[in-house]
mmCIF file of the N, C-alpha and C atoms, coordinates in Angstrom:
data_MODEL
# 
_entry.id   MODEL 
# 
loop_
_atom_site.group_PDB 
_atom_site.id 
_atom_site.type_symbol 
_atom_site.label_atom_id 
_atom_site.label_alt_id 
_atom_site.label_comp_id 
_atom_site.label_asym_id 
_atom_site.label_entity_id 
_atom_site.label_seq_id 
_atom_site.pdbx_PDB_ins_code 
_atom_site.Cartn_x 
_atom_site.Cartn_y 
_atom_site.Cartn_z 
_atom_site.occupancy 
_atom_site.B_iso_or_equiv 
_atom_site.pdbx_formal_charge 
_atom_site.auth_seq_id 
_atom_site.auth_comp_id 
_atom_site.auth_asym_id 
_atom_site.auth_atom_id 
_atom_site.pdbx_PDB_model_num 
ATOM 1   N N  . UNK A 1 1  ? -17.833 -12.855 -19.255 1.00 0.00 ? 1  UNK A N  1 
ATOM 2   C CA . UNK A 1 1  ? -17.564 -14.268 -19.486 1.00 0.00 ? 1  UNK A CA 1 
ATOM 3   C C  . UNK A 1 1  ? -16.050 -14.423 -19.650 1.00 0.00 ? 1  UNK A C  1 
ATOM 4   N N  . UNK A 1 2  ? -15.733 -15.381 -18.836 1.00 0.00 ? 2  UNK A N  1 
ATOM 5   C CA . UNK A 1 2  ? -14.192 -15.935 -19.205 1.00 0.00 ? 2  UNK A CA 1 
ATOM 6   C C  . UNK A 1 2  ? -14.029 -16.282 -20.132 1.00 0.00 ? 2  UNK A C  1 
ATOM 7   N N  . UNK A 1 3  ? -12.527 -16.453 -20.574 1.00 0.00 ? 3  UNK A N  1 
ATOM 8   C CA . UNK A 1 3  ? -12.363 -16.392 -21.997 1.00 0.00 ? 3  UNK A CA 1 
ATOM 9   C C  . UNK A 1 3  ? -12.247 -18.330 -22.057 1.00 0.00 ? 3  UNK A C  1 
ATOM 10  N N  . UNK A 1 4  ? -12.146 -19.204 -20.765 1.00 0.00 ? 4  UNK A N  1 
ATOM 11  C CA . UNK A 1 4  ? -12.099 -20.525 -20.751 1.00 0.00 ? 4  UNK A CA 1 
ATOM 12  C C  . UNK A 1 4  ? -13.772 -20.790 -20.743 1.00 0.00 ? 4  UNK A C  1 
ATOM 13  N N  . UNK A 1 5  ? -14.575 -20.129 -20.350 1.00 0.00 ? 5  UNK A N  1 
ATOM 14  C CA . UNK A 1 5  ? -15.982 -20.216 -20.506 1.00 0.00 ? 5  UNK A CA 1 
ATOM 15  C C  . UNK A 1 5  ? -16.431 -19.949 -21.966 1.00 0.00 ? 5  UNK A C  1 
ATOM 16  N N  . UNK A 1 6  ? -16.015 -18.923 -22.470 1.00 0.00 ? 6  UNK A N  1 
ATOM 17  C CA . UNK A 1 6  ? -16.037 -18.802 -23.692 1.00 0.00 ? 6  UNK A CA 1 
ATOM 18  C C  . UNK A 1 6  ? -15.954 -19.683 -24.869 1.00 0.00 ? 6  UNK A C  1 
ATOM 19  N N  . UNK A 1 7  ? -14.741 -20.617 -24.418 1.00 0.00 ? 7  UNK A N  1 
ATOM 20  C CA . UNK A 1 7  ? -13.831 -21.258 -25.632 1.00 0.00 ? 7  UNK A CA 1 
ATOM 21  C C  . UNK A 1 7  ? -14.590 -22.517 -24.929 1.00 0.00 ? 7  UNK A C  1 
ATOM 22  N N  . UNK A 1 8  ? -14.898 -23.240 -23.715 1.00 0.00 ? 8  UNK A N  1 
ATOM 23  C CA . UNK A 1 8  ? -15.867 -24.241 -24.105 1.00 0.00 ? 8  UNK A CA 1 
ATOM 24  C C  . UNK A 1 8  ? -17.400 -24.271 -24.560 1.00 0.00 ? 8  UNK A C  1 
ATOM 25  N N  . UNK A 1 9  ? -17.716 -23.004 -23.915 1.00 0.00 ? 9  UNK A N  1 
ATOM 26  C CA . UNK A 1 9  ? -19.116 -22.962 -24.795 1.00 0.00 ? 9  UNK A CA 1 
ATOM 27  C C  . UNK A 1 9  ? -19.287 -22.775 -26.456 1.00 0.00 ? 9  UNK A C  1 
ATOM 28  N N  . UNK A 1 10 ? -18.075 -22.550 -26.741 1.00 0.00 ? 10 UNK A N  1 
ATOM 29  C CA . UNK A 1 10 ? -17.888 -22.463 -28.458 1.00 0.00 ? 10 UNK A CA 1 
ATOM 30  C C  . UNK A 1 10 ? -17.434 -23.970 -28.508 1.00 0.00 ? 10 UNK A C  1 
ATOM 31  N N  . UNK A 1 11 ? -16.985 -25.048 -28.209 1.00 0.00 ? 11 UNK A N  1 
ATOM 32  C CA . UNK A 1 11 ? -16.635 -26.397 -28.288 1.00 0.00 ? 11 UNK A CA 1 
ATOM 33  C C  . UNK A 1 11 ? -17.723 -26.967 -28.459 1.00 0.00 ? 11 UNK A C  1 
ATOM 34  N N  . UNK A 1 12 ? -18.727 -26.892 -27.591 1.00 0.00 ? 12 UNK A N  1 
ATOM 35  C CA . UNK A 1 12 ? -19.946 -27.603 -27.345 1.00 0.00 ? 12 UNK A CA 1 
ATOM 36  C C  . UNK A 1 12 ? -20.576 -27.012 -28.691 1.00 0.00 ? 12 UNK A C  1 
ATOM 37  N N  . UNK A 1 13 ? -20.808 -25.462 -28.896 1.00 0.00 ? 13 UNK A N  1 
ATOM 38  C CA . UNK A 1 13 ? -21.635 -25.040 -30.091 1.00 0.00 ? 13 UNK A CA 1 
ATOM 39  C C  . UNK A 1 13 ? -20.837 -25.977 -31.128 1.00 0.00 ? 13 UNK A C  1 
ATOM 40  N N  . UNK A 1 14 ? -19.573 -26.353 -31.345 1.00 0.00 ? 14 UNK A N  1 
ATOM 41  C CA . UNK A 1 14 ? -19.440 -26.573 -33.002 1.00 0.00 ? 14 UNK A CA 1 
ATOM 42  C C  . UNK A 1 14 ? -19.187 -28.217 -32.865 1.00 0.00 ? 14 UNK A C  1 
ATOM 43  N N  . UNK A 1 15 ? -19.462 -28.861 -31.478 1.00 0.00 ? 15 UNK A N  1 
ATOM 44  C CA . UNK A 1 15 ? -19.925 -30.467 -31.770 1.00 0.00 ? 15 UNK A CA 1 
ATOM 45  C C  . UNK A 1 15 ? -21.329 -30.332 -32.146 1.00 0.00 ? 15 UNK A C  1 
ATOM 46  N N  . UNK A 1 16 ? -22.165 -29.736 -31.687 1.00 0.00 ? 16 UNK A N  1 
ATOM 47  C CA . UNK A 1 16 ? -23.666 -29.922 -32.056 1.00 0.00 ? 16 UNK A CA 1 
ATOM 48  C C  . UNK A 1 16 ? -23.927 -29.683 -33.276 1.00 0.00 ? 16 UNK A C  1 
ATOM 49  N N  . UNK A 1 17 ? -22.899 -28.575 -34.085 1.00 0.00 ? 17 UNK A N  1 
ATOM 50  C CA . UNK A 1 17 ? -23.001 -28.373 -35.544 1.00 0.00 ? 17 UNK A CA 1 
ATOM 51  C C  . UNK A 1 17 ? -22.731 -29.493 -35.968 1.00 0.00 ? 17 UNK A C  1 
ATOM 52  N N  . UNK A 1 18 ? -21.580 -29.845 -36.026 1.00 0.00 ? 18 UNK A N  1 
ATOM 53  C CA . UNK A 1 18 ? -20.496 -31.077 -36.710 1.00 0.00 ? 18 UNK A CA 1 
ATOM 54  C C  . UNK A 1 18 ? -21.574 -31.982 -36.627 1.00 0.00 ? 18 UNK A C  1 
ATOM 55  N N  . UNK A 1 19 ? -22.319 -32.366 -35.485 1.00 0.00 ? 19 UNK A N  1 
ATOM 56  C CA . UNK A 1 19 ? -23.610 -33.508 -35.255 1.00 0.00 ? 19 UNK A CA 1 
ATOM 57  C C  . UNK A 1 19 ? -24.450 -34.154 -36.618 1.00 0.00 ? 19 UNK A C  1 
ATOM 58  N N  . UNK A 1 20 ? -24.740 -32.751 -36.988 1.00 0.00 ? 20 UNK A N  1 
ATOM 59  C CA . UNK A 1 20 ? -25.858 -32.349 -37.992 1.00 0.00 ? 20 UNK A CA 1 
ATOM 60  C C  . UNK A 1 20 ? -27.362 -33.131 -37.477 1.00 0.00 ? 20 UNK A C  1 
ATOM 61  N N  . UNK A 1 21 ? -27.937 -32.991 -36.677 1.00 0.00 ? 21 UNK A N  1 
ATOM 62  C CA . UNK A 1 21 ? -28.596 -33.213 -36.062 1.00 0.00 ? 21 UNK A CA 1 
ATOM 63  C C  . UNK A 1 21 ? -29.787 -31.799 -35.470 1.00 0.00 ? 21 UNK A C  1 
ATOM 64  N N  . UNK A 1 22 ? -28.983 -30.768 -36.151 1.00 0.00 ? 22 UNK A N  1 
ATOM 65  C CA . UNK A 1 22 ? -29.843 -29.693 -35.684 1.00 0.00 ? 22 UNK A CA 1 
ATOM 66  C C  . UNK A 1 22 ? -30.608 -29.163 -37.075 1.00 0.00 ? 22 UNK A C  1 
ATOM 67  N N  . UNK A 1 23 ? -32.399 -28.763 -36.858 1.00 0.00 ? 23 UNK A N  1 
ATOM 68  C CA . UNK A 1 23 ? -33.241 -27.837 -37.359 1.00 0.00 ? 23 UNK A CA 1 
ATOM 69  C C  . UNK A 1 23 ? -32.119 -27.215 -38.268 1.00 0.00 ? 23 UNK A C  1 
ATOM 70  N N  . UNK A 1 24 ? -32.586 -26.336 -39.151 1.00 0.00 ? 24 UNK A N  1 
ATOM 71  C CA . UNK A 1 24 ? -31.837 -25.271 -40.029 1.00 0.00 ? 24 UNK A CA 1 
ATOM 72  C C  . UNK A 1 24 ? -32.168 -24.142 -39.021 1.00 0.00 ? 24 UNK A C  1 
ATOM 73  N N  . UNK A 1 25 ? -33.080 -23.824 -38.863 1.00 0.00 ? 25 UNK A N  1 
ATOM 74  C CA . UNK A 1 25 ? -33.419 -22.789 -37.436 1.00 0.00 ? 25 UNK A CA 1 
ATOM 75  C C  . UNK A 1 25 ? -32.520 -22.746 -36.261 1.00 0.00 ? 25 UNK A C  1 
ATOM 76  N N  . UNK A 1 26 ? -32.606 -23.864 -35.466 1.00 0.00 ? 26 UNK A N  1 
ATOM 77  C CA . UNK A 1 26 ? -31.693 -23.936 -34.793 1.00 0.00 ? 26 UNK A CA 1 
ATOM 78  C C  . UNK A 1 26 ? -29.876 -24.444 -35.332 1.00 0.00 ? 26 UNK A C  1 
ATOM 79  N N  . UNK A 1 27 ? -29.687 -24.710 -36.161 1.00 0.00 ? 27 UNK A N  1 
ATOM 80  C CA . UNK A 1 27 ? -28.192 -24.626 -36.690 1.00 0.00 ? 27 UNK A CA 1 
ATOM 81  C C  . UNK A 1 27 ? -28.023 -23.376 -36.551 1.00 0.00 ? 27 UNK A C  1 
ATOM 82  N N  . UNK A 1 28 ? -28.826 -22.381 -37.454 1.00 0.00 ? 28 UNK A N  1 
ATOM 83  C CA . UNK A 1 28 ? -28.356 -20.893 -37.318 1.00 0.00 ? 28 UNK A CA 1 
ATOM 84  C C  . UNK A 1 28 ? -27.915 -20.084 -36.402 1.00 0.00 ? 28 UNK A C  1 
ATOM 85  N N  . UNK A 1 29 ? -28.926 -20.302 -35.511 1.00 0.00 ? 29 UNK A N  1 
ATOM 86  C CA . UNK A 1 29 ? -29.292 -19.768 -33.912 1.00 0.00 ? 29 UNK A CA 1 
ATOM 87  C C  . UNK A 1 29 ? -27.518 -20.505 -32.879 1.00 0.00 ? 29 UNK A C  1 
ATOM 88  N N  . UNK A 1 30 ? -26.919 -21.540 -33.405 1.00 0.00 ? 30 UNK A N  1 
ATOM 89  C CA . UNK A 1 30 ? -25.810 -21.722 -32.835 1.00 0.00 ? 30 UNK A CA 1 
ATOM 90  C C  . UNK A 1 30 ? -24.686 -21.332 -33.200 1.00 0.00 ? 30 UNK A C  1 
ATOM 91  N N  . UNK A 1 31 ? -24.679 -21.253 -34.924 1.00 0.00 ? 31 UNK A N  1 
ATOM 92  C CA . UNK A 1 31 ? -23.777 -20.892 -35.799 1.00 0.00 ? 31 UNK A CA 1 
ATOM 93  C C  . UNK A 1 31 ? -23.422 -18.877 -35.284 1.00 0.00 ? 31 UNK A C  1 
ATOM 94  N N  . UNK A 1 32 ? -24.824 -18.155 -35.112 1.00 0.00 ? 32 UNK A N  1 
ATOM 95  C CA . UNK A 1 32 ? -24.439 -16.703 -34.523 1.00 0.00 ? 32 UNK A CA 1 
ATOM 96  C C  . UNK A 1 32 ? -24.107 -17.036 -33.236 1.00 0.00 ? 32 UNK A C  1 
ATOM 97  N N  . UNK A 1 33 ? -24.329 -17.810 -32.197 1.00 0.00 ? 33 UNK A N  1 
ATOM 98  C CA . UNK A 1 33 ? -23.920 -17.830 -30.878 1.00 0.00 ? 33 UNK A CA 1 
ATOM 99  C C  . UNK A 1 33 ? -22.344 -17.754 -30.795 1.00 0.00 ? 33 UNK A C  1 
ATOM 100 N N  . UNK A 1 34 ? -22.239 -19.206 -31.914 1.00 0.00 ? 34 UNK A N  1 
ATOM 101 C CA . UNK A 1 34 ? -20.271 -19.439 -31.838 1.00 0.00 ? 34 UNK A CA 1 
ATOM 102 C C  . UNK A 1 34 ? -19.593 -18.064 -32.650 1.00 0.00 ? 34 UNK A C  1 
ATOM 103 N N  . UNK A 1 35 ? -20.284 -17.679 -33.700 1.00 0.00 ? 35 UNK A N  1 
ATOM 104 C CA . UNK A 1 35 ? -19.582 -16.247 -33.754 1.00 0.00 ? 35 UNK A CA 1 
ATOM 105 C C  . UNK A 1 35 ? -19.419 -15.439 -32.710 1.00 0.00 ? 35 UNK A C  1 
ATOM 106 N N  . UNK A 1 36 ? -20.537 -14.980 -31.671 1.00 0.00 ? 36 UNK A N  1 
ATOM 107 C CA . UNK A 1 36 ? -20.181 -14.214 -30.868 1.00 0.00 ? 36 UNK A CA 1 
ATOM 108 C C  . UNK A 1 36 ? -19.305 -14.625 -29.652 1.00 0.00 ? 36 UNK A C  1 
ATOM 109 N N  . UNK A 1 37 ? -19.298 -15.869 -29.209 1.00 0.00 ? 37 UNK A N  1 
ATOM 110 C CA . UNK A 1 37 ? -18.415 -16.584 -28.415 1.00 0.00 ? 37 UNK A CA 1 
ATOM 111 C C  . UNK A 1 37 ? -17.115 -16.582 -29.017 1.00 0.00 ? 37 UNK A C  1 
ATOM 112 N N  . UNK A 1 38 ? -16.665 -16.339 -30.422 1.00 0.00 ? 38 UNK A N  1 
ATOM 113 C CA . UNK A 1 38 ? -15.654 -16.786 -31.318 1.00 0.00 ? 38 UNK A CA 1 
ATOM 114 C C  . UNK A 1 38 ? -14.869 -15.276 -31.097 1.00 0.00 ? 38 UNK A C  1 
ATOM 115 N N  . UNK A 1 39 ? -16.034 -14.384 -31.180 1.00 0.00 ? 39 UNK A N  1 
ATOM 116 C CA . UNK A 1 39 ? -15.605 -12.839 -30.852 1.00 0.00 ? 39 UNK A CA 1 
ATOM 117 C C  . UNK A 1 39 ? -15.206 -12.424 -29.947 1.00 0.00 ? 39 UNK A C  1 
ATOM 118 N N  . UNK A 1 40 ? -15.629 -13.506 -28.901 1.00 0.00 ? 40 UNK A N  1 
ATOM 119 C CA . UNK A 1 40 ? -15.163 -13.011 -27.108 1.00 0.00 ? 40 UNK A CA 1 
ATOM 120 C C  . UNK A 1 40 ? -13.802 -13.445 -26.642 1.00 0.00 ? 40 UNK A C  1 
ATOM 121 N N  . UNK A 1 41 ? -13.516 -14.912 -27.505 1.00 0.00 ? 41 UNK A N  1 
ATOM 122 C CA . UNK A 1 41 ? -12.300 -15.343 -27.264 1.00 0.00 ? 41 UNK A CA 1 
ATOM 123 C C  . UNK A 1 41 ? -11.109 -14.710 -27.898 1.00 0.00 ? 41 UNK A C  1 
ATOM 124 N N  . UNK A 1 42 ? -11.190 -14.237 -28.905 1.00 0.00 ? 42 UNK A N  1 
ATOM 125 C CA . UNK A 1 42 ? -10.404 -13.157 -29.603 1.00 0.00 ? 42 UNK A CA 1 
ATOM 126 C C  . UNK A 1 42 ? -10.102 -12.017 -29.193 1.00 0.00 ? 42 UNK A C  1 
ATOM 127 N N  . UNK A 1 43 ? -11.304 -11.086 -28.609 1.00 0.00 ? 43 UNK A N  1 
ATOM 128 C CA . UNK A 1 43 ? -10.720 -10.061 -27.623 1.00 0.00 ? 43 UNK A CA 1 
ATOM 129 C C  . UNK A 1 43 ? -9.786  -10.344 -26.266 1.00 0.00 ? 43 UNK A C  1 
ATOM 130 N N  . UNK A 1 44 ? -10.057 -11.510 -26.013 1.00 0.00 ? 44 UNK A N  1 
ATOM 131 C CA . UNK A 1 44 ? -9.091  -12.147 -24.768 1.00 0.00 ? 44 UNK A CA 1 
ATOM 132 C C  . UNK A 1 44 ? -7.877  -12.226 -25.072 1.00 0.00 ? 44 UNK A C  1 
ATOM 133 N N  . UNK A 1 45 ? -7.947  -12.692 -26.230 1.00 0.00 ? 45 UNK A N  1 
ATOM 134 C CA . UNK A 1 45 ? -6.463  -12.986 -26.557 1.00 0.00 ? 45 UNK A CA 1 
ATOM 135 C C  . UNK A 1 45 ? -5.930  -11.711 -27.229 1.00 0.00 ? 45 UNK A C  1 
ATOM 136 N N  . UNK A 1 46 ? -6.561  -10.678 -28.011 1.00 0.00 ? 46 UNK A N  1 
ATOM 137 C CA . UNK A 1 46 ? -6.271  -9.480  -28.152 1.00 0.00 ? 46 UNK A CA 1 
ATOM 138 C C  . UNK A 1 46 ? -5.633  -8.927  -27.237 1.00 0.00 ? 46 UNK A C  1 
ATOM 139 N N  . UNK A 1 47 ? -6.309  -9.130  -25.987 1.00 0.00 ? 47 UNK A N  1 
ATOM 140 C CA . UNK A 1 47 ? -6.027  -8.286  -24.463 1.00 0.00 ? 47 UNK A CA 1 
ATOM 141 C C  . UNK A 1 47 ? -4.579  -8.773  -23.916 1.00 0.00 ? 47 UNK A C  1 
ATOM 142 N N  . UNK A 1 48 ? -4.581  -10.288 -23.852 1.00 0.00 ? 48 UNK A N  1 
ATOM 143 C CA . UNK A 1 48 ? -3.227  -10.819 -23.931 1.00 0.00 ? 48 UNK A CA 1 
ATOM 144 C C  . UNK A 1 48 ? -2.162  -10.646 -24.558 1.00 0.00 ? 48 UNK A C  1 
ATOM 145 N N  . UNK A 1 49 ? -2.514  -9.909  -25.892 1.00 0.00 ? 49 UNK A N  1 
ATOM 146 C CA . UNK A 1 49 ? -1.092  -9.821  -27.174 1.00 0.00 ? 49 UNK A CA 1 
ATOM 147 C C  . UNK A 1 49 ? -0.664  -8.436  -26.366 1.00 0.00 ? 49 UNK A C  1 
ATOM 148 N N  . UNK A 1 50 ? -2.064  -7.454  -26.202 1.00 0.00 ? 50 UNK A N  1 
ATOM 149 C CA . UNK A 1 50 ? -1.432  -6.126  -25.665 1.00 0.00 ? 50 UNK A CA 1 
ATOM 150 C C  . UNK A 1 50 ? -0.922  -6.268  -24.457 1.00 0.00 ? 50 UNK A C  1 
ATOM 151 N N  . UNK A 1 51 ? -1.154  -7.160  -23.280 1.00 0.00 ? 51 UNK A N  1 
ATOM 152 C CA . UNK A 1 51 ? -0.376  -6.941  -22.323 1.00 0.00 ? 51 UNK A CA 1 
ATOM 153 C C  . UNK A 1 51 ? 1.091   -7.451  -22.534 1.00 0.00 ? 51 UNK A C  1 
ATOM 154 N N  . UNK A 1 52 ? 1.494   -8.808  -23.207 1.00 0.00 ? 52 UNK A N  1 
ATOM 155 C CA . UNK A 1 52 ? 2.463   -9.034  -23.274 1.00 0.00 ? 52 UNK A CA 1 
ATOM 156 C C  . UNK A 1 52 ? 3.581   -7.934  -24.121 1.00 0.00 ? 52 UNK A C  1 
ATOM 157 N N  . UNK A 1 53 ? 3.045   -7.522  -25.358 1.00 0.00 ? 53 UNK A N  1 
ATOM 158 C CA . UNK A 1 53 ? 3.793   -6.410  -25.847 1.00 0.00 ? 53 UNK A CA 1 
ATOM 159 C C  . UNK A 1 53 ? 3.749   -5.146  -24.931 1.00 0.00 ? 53 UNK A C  1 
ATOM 160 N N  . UNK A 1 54 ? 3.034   -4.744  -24.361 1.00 0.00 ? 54 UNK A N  1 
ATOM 161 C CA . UNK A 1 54 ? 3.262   -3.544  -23.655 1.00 0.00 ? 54 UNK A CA 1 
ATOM 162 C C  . UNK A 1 54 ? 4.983   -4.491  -22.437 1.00 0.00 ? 54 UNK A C  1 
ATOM 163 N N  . UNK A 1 55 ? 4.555   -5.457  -21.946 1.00 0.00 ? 55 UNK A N  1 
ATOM 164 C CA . UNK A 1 55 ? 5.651   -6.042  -20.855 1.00 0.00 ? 55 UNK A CA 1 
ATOM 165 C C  . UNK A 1 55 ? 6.696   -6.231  -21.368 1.00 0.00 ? 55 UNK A C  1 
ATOM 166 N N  . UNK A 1 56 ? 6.694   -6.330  -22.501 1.00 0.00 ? 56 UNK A N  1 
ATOM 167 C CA . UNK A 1 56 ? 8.209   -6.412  -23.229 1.00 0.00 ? 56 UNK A CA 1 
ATOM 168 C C  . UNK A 1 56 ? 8.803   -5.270  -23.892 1.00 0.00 ? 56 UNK A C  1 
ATOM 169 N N  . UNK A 1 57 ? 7.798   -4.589  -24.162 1.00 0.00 ? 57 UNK A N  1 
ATOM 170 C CA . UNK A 1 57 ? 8.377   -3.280  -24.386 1.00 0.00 ? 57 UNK A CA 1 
ATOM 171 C C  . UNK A 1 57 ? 8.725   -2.190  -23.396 1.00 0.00 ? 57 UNK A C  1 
ATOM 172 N N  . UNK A 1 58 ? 8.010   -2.643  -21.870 1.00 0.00 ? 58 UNK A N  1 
ATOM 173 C CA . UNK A 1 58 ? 8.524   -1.780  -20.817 1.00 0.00 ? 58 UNK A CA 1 
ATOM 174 C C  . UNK A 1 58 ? 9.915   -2.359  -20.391 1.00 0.00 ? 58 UNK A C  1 
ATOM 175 N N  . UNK A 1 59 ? 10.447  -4.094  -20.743 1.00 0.00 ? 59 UNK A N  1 
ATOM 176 C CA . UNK A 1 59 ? 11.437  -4.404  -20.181 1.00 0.00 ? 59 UNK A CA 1 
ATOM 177 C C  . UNK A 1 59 ? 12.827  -4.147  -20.873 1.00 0.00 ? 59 UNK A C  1 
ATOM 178 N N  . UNK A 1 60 ? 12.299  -4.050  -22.278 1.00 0.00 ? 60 UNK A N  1 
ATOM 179 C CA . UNK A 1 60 ? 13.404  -3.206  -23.432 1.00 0.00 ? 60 UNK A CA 1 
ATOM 180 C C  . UNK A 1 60 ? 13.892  -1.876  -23.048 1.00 0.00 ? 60 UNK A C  1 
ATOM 181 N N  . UNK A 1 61 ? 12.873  -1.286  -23.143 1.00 0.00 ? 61 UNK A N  1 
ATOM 182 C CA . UNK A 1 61 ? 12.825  0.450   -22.085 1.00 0.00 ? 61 UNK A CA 1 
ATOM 183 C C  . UNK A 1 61 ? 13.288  1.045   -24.141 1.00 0.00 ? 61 UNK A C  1 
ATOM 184 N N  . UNK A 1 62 ? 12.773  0.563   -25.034 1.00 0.00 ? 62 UNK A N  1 
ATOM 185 C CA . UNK A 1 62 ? 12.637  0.724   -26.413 1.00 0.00 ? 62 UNK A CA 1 
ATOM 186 C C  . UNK A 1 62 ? 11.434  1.012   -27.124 1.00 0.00 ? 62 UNK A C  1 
ATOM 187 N N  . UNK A 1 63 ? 10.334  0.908   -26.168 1.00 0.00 ? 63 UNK A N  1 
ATOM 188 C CA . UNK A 1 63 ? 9.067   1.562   -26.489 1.00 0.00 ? 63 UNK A CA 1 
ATOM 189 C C  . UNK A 1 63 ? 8.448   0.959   -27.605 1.00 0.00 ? 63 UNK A C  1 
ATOM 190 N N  . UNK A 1 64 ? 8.767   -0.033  -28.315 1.00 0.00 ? 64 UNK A N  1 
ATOM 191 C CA . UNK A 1 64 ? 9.027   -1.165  -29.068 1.00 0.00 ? 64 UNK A CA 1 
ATOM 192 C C  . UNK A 1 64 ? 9.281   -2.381  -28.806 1.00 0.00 ? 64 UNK A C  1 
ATOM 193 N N  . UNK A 1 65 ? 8.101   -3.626  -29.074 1.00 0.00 ? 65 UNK A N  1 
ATOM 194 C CA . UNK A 1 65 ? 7.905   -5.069  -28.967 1.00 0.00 ? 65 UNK A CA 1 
ATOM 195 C C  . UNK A 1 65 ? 9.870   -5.742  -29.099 1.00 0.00 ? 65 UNK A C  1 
ATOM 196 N N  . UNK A 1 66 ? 10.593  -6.681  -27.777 1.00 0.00 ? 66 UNK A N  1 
ATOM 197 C CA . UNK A 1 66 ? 11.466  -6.913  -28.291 1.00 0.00 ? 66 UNK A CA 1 
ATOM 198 C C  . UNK A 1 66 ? 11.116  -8.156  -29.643 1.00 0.00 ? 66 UNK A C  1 
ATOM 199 N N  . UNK A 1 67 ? 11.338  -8.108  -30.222 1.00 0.00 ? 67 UNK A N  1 
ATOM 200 C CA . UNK A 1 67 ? 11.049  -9.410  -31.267 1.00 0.00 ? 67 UNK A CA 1 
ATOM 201 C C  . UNK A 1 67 ? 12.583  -10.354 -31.299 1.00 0.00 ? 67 UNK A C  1 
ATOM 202 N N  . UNK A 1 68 ? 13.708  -10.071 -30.856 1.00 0.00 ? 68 UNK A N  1 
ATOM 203 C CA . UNK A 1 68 ? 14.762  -10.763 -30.713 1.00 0.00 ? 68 UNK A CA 1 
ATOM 204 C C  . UNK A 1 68 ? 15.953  -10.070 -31.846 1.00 0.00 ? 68 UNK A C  1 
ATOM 205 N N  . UNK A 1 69 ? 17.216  -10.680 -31.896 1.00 0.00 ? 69 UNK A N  1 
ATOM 206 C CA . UNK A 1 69 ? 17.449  -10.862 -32.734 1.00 0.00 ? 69 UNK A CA 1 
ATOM 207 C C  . UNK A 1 69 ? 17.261  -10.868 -34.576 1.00 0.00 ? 69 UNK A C  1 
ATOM 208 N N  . UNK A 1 70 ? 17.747  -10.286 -35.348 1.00 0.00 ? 70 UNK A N  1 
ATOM 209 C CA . UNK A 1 70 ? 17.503  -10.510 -36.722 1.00 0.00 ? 70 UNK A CA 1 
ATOM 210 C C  . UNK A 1 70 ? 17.701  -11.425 -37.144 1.00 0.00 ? 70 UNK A C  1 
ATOM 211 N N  . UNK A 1 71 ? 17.037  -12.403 -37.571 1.00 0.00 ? 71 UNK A N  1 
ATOM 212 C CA . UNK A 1 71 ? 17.940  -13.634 -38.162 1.00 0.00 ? 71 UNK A CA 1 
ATOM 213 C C  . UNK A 1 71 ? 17.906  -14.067 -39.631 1.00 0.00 ? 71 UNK A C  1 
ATOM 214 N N  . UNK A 1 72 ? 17.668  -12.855 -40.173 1.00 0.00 ? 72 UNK A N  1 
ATOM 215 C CA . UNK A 1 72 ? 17.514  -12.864 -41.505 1.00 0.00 ? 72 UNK A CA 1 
ATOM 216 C C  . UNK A 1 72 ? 19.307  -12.286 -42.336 1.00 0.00 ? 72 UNK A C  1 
ATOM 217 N N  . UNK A 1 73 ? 19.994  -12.217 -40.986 1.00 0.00 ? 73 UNK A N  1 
ATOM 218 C CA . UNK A 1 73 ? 21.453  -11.982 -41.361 1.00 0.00 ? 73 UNK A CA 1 
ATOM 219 C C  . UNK A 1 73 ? 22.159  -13.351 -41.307 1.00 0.00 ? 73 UNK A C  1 
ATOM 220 N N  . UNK A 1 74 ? 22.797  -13.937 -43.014 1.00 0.00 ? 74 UNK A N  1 
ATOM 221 C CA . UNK A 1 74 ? 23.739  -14.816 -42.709 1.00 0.00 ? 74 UNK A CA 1 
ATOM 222 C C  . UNK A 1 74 ? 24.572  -14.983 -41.527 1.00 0.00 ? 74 UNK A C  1 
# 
């Protein structure tokens, strides 16, 4: 599942919550769905943090995330 498939099928799960219109049975049954949809979109973006840090750390050639500048120096 895409991670844009993901993140609207978790949209739709937490209007139908917000609704309150659902069974306690079925609230539940959506409430674990959007966790696991909630879990899928997070590894995506996990996957994204590591590619971008690996790309910036190959373009440093520092083997280390550039993070910029210190700017915690007056």
């Amino acid at each position: 599942m895409s991670y844009e498939q993901a993140r609207d099928e978790l949209i739709a799960v937490v209007q139908k919550l917000e609704s309150g219109g659902a069974s306690l049975s079925e609230s539940l049954a959506l409430w674990e769905r959007g966790e696991k949809l909630a879990d899928i979109c997070q590894a995506w973006l996990d996957g994204a943090r590591a590619r971008i840090d690996a790309a910036r750390s190959g373009a440093t050639g520092t083997g280390t995330p550039d993070r910029g500048p210190d700017r915690s120096a007056p």
